[in-house]
N, C-alpha and C positions, 0 to 999 in steps of 0.2 A: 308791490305789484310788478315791478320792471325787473324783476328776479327771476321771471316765467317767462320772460320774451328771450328772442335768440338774441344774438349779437347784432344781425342786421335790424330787427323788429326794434332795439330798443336808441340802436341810431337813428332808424326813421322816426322814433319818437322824439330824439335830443331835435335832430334835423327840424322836424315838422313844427315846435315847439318855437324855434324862431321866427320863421313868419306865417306861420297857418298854411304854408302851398304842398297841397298831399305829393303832388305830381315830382313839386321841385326837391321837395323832401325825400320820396324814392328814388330818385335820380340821384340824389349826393350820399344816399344812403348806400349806392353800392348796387341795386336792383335794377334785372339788364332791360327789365317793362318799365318804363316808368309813371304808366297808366295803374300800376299794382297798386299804388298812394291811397288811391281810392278804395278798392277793395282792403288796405290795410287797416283801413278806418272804419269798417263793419268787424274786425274782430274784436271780439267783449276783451280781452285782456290786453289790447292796443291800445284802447279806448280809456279802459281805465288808466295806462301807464299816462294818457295825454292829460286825461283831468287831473292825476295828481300831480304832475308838469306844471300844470297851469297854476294850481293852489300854491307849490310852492314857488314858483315866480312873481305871483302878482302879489304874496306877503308883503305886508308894508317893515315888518321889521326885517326883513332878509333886504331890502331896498336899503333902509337906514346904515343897517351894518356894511354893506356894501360901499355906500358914500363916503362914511368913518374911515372905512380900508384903504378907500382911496385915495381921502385927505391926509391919512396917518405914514402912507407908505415913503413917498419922496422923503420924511423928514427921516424916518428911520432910518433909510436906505444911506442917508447924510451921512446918521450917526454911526452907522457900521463902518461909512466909508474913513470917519475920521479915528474911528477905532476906541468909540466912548462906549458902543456896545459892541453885543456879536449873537450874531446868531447858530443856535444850539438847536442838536436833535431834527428828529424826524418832522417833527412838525415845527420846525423851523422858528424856536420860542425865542425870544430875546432876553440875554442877562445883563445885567449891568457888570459891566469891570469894574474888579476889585481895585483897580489901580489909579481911577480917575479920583476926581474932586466930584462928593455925594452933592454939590450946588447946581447940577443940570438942570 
């Protein structure tokens, strides 16, 4: 659904998504009204971009993995730094080197 909004439409919606404030959300959105927030929340395809926002924010497994990320990051970040892994590719995957002792 956020594939049909413009560019501004669909930052008022990242915007709007963190705290609920229509107003404060056009405003950082870029929108030189910033009374427009409100009229932005009468359009059907706004509206829908906000509920499916919400659905997947308030997931409890997107919370879970999020926490895991967070817990797992510092230590990995370690091991890159000591050179036991490395990170690879576009989405940034981690390999183990060939080089270390397979006992980590």
């Amino acid at each position: 659904m956020i594939e049909q909004l413009s560019h501004k439409q669909r930052r008022f919606v990242e915007e709007y998504l963190i705290d609920g404030n229509a107003t404060g959300a056009a405003d950082r959105a870029g929108y030189s009204d910033s009374g427009y927030g409100r009229q932005l929340l009468s359009f059907p395809n706004v509206r829908d971009a906000i509920q499916e926002g919400q659905v997947t924010k308030s997931s409890p497994w997107i919370s879970v993995a999020d926490f895991w990320l967070q817990q797992a990051t510092p230590y990995l970040e370690e091991l890159v730094k000591k050179g036991h892994i490395t990170c690879v590719g576009p989405t940034r995957s981690v390999q183990k080197r060939e080089s270390i002792d397979h006992g980590i």
